[in-house]
N, C-alpha and C positions, 0 to 999 in steps of 0.2 A: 518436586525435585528442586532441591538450590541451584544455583547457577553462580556463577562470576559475573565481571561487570563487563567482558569480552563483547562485543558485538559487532557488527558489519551493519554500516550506512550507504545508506542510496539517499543523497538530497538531491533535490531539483528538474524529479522527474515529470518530464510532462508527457503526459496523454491526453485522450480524446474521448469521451466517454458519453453514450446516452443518460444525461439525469435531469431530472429538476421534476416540477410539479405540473405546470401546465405541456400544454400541447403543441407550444412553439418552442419552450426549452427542449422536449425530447424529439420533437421533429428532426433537430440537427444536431453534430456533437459536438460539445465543448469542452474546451481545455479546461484541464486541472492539473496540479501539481501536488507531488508527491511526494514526502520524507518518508523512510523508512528502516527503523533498526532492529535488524534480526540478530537476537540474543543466543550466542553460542561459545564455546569454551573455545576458543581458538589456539589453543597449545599444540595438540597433534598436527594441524594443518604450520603452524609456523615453523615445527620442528621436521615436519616431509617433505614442506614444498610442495605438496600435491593440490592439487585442484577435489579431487573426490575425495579428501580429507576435510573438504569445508562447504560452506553453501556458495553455488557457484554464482555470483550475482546478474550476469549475465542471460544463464538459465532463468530468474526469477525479472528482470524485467521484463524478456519477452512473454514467460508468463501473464504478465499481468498487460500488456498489449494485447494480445490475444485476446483474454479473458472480458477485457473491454469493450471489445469488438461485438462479443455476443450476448452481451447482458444490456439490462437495461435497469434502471433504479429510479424512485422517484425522490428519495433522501441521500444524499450524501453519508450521513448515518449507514444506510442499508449500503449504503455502496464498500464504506469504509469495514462493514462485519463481514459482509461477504470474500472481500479478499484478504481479511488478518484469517478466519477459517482456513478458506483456500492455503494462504501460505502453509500457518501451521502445518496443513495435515501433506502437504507434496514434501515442504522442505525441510521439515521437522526442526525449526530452532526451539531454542526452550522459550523462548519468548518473543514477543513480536509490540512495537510502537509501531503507527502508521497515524501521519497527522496529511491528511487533501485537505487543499485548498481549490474552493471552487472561483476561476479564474472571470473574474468581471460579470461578477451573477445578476439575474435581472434588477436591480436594486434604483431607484428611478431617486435620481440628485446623486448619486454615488456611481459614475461610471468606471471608475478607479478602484474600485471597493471587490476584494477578496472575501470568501465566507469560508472559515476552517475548522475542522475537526478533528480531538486528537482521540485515538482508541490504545490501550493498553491488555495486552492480553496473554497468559501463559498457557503451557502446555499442559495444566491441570485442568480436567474435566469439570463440569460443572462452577 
């Protein structure tokens, strides 16, 4: 299905999230940060003023609070396909960008140092 180039951005969300490899990264959770652009034709919601004419972004943070809360990952990868799915299938955009950055990762000489991922994915199967 085509789409426009309409989208709604979320930058600069931080959460808390179980990930990493070893057993002291997922012991505790660490911050990451989150951009996020959900790809949807935003005509009818500009033109209603409605909120349930569009993806309510609000509703899709605490989603993804939530979500965080009960999962656990050992790759950022896994982290990042699990919630572009998630979105997709709750909030139905036609398309979904989602780039985490994992926030001061164990990285030894680089305590300043980010590690990020960007996923791209549409509402075509397969």
């Amino acid at each position: 299905m085509p789409f426009n180039d309409d989208y709604i951005e979320l930058n600069n969300i931080i959460a808390a999230a179980h990930l990493g490899i070893t057993f002291e990264e997922q012991s505790k959770l660490q911050d990451i940060l989150l951009n996020i652009k959900l790809y949807k034709d935003l005509k009818l919601p500009s033109a209603s003023d409605k909120v349930e004419d569009t993806i309510n972004y609000s509703d899709v943070i605490n989603f993804i609070y939530k979500e965080l809360t009960i999962t656990k990952f050992n790759l950022i990868e896994s982290l990042a396909e699990h919630l572009v799915s998630k979105l997709l299938n709750i909030f139905s955009p036609n398309a979904i960008e989602i780039d985490i950055s994992k926030i001061n990762p164990p990285i030894n000489h680089y305590p300043e140092s980010t590690i990020s991922i960007h996923i791209y994915r549409d509402d075509k199967k397969g």
